[in-house]
C-alpha positions as CSV (number, residue, x, y, z in Angstrom):
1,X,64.1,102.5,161.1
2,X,66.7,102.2,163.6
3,X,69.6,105.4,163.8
4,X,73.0,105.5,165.1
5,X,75.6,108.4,165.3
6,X,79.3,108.4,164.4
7,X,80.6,111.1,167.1
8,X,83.2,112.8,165.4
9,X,82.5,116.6,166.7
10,X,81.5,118.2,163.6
11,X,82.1,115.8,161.2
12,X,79.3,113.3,163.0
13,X,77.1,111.9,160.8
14,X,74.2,109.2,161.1
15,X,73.8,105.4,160.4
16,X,69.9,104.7,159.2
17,X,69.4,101.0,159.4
18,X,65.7,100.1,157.8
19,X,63.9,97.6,155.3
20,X,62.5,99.8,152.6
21,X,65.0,103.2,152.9
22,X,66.7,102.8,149.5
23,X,63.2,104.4,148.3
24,X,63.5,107.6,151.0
25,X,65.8,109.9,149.5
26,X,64.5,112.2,152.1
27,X,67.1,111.0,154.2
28,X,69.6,111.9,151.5
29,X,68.3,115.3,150.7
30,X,69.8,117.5,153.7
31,X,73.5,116.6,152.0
32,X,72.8,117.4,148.3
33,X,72.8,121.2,148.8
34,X,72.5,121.7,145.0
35,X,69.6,118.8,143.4
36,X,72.6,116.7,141.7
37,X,74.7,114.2,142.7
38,X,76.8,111.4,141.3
39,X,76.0,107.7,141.9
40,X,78.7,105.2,141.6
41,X,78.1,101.7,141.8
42,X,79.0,98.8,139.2
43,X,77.7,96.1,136.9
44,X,76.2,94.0,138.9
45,X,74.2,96.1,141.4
46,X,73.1,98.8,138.3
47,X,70.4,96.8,137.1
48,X,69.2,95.9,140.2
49,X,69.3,99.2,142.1
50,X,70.4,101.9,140.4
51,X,67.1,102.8,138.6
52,X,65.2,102.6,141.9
53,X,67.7,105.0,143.7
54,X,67.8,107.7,141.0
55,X,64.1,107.5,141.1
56,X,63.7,107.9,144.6
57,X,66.1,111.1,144.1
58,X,64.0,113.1,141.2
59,X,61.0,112.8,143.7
60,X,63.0,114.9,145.8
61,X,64.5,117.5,142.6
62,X,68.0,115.4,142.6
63,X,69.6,114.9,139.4
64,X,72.0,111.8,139.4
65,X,74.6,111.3,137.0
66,X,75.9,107.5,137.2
67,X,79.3,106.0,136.8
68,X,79.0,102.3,136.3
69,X,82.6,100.4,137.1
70,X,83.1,96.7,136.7
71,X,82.4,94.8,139.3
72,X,84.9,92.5,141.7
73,X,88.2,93.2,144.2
74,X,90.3,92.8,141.0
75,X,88.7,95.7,139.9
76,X,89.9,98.0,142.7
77,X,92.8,99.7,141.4
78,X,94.2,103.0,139.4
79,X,92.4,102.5,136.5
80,X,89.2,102.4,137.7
81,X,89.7,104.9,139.9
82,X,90.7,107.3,137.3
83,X,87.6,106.6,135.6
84,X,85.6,107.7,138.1
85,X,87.7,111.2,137.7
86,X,86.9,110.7,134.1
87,X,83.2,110.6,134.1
88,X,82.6,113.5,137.3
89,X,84.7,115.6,135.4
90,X,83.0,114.9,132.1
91,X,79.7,115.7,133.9
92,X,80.9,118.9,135.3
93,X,80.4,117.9,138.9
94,X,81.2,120.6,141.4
95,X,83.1,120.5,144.9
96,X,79.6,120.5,146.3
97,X,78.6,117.3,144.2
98,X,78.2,114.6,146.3
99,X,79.3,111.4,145.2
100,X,77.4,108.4,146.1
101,X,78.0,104.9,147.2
102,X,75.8,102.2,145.7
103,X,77.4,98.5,145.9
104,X,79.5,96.6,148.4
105,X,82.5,97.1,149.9
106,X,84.9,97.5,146.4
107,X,82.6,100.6,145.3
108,X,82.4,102.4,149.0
109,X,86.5,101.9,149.5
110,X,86.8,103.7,145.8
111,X,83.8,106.3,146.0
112,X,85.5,107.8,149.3
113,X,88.6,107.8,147.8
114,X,88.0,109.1,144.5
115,X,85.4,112.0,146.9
116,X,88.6,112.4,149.3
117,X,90.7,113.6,146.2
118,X,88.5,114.8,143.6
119,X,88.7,118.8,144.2
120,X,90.5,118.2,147.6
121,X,87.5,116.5,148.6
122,X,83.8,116.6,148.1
123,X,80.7,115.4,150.3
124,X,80.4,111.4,150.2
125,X,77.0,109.2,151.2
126,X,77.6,105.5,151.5
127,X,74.5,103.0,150.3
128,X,75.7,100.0,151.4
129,X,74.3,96.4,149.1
130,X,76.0,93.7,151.4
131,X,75.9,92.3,154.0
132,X,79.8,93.0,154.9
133,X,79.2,96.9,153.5
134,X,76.3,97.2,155.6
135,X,78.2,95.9,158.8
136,X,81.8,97.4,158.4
137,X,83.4,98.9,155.7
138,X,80.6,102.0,154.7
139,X,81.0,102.8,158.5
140,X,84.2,104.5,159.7
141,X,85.7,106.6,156.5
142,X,88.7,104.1,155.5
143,X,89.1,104.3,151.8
144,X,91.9,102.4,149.4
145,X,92.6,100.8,146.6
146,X,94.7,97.9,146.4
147,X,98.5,97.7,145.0
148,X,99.7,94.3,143.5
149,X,102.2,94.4,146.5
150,X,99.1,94.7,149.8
151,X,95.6,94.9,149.5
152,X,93.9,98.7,150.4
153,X,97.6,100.0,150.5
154,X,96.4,103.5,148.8
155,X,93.8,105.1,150.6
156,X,92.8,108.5,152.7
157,X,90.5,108.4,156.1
158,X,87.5,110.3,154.5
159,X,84.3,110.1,156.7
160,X,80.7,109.7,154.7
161,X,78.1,112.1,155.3
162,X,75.2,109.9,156.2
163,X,74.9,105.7,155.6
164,X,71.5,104.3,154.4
165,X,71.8,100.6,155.4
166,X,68.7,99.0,153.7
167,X,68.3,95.0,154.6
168,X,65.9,94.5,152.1
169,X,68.1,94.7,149.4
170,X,69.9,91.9,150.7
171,X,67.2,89.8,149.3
172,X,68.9,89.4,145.6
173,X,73.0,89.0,147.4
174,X,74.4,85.6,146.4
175,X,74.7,83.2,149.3
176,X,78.3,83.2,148.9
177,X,78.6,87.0,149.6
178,X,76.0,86.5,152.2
179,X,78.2,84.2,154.3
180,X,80.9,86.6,153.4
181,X,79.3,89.6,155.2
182,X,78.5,87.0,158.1
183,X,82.9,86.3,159.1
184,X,82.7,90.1,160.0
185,X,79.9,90.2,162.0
186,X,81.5,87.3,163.8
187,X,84.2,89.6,164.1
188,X,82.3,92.3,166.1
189,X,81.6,89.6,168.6
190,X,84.8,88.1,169.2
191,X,86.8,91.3,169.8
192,X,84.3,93.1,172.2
193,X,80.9,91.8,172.1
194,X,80.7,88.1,174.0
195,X,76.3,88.8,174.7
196,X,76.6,89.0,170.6
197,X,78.7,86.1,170.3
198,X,76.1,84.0,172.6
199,X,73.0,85.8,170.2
200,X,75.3,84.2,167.1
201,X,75.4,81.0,168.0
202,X,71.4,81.0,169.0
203,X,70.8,83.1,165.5
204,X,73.1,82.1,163.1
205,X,70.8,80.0,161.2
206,X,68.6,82.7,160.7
207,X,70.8,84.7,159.5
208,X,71.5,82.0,157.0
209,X,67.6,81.9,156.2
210,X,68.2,85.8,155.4
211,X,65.3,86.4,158.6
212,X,64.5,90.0,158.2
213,X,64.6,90.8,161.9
214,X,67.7,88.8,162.6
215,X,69.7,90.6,159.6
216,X,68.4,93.7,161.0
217,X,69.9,93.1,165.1
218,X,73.0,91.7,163.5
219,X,73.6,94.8,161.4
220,X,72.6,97.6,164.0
221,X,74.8,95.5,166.6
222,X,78.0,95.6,164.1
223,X,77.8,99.1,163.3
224,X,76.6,100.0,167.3
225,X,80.4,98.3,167.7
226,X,82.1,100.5,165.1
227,X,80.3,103.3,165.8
228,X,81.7,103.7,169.6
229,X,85.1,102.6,168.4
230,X,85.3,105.0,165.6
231,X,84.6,108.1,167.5
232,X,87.0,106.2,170.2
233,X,89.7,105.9,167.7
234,X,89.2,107.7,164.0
235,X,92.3,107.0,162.4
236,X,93.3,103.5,164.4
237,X,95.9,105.1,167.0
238,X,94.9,102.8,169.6
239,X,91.5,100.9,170.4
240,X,90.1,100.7,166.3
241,X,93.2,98.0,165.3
242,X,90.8,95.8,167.2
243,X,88.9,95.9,164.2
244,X,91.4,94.3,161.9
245,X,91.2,90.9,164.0
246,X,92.1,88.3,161.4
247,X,92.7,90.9,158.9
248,X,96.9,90.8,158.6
249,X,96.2,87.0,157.7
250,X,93.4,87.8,155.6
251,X,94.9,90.4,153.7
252,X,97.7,88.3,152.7
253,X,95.6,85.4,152.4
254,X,93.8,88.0,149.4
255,X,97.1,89.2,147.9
256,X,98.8,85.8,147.9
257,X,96.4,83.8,145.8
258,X,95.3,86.9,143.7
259,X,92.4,89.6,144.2
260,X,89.3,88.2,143.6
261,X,89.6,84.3,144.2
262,X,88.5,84.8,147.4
263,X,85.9,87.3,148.4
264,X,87.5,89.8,151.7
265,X,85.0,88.3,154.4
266,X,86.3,84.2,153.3
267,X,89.5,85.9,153.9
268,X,88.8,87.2,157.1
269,X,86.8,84.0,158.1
270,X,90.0,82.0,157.8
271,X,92.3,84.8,159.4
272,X,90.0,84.8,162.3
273,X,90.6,81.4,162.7
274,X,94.1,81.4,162.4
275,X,94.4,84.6,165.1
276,X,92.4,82.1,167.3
277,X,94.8,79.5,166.9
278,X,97.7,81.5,167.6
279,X,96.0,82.1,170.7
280,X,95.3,79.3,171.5
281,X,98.9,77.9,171.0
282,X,99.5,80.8,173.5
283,X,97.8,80.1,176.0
284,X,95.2,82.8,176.2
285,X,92.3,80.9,175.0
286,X,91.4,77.6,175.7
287,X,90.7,74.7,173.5
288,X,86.7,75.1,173.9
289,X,87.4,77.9,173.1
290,X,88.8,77.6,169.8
291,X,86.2,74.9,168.6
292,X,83.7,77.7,169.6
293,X,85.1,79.8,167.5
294,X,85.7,77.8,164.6
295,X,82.3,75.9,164.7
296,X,80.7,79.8,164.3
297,X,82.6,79.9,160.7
298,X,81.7,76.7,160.0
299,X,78.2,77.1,160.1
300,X,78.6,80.1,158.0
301,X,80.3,77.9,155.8
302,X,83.1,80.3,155.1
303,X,86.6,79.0,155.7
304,X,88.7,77.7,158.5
305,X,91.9,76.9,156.8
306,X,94.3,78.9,154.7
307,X,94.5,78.4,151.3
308,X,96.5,75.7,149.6
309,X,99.7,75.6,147.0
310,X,100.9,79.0,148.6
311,X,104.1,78.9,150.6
312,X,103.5,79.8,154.2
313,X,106.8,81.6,154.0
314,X,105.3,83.8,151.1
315,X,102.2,84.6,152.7
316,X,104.2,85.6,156.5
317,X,106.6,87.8,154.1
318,X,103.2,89.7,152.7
319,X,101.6,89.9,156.3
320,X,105.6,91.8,156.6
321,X,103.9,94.4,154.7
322,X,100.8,94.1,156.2
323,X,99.7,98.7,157.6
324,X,100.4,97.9,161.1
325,X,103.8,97.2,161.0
326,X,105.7,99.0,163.3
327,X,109.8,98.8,163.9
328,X,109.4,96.0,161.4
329,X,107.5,93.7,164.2
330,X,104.7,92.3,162.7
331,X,101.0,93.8,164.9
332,X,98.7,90.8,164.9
333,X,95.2,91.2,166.7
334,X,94.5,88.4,168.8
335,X,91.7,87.2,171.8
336,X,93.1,87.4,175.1
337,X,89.3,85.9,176.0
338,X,86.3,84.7,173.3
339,X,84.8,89.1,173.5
340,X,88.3,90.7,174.5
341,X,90.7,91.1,171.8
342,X,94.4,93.0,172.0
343,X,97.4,93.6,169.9
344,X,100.1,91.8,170.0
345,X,104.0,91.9,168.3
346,X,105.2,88.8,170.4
347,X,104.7,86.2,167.9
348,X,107.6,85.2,165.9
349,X,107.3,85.0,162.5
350,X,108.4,81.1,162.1
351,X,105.2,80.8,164.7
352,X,103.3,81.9,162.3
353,X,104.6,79.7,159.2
354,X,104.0,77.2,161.2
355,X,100.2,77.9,162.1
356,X,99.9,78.1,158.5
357,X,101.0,75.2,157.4
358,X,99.1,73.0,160.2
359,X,95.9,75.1,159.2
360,X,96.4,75.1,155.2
361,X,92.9,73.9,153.2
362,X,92.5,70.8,152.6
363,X,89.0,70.1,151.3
């Protein structure tokens, strides 16, 4: 087992990182004060999981209660949310009830928002089951739900108590999702991280082949990234936009065609792609460059191209509403070198229709 810390004063909390620790609820136990918690996870990961983890708690005295939702991006919104409400309050559960992430990326984001405002907020874990949970989004306490008008547009900063990031259980994730989770680590390695960018294109394939020890590097080298720039930069005043690096193309990319028809890490494959072009129109990186970049997403086989039959037009209007706005200039994250990203509000928005049309999919 490998451990990292979040340094947040006293609001720190630790990142496990292990093959085999969804069976140690021991590691769980010091935040359930009062033997009960509530799991939510969804449809998919129930069957496969659920059972095992609520096991693993009675051998320490911890009753679970589950809430199942349905699974999919679509499936992050109000409604669901609510039921989450629903069912803890139906169960009685207490300001000191944890609730408990089990599933990706959809049921973390809702968990720690439905713990941020259930009783003005009660103790979250996150139990990451993909590879893009396990990497980014259980790390660093941003929570949302989506609005038909911007994806993760409702949402609180709310920091988990502990993360149990358990590879093994990346053995069942579709390959789809698996090459998902790989466009953020990518990410990691473009913005800060060139040694990791020169591991990636040694390792890639095994990551591909699902190699235990490679999964294991690539996830405690993502979250060793978010770690230092959380505790840097909680609530993304300054260094943690980094992060979003071919995110305000991605999340419009997401919105635009409809949440759900493509998974968030295909999204961000093609947005980082895109930022890298815009850079490289720009000046800042070179042409190499660029076809180093792209030929990383390639071999994951996520996408390099934006999605076709959507009006680039529509899609710049949506990256208009995109959370880093600011005086109405649009804040895009872009690579002044391949490991050294920086913000940006110098590119005009017909620049950007027009990388979107000359990078629009055409397989």
């Amino acid at each position: 087992m490998e451990t990292l810390n979040v340094r947040l004063g006293d609001r720190s909390y630790p990142i496990h990182i292990g093959r085999g620790l969804l069976d140690d609820a021991d590691l769980l136990a010091p935040f359930i004060p009062h033997g009960r918690v509530a799991v939510v996870t969804n449809d998919i990961v129930a069957p496969l999981y659920l059972r095992r983890l609520t096991d693993a708690l009675a051998r320490v005295g911890v009753e679970a209660v589950a809430v199942v939702l349905p699974d999919g991006e679509e499936n992050k919104n109000w409604r669901n949310l609510n039921r989450i409400f629903d069912e803890v309050l139906e169960a009685r559960c207490e300001r000191s009830t944890p609730l408990v992430a089990l599933g990706g990326g959809v049921v973390g984001d809702m968990t720690g928002f439905a713990a941020a405002c259930y009783q003005r907020g009660v103790p979250f874990v996150q139990i990451p089951t993909t590879l893009l949970a396990q990497v980014d989004s259980s790390v660093g306490g941003k929570t949302a739900i989506n609005h038909p008008g911007g994806k993760n547009m409702i949402g609180a900063f709310y920091q988990p108590r502990v993360v149990v990031a358990d590879p093994g259980v990346l053995d069942t994730l579709p390959d789809r999702e698996l090459r998902s989770g790989l466009a953020e680590v990518v990410k990691y390695a473009l913005i800060r991280d060139f040694a990791f960018l020169e591991w990636l294109e040694i390792h890639l394939d095994d990551l591909l082949k699902r190699d235990p020890d490679a999964l294991e590097y690539a996830i405690f080298r993502a979250c060793l990234n978010k770690a230092e720039i959380v505790a840097a930069d909680e609530r993304e005043a300054g260094e943690r936009v980094l992060l979003n690096l071919g995110h305000t193309f991605a999340h419009a990319i997401e919105t635009g065609v409809g949440y759900g028809v493509w998974s968030h890490g295909e999204a961000v494959s093609a947005g980082c792609v895109l930022a890298a072009e815009v850079s490289r129109r720009a000046g800042w990186i070179s042409d190499d460059d660029f076809r180093r970049v792209e030929d990383l997403f390639l071999r994951a086989g996520t996408p390099v191209f934006g999605p076709k039959g959507i009006k680039a037009e529509y899609l710049v209007e949506l990256m208009r509403r995109d959370k880093k706005v600011e005086d109405g200039k649009i804040r895009l994250v872009l690579l002044k070198a391949l490991g050294d990203a920086f913000v940006s509000d110098a590119v005009a928005p017909s620049e950007l229709a027009r990388v979107f049309e000359a990078r629009t999919f055409r397989a």
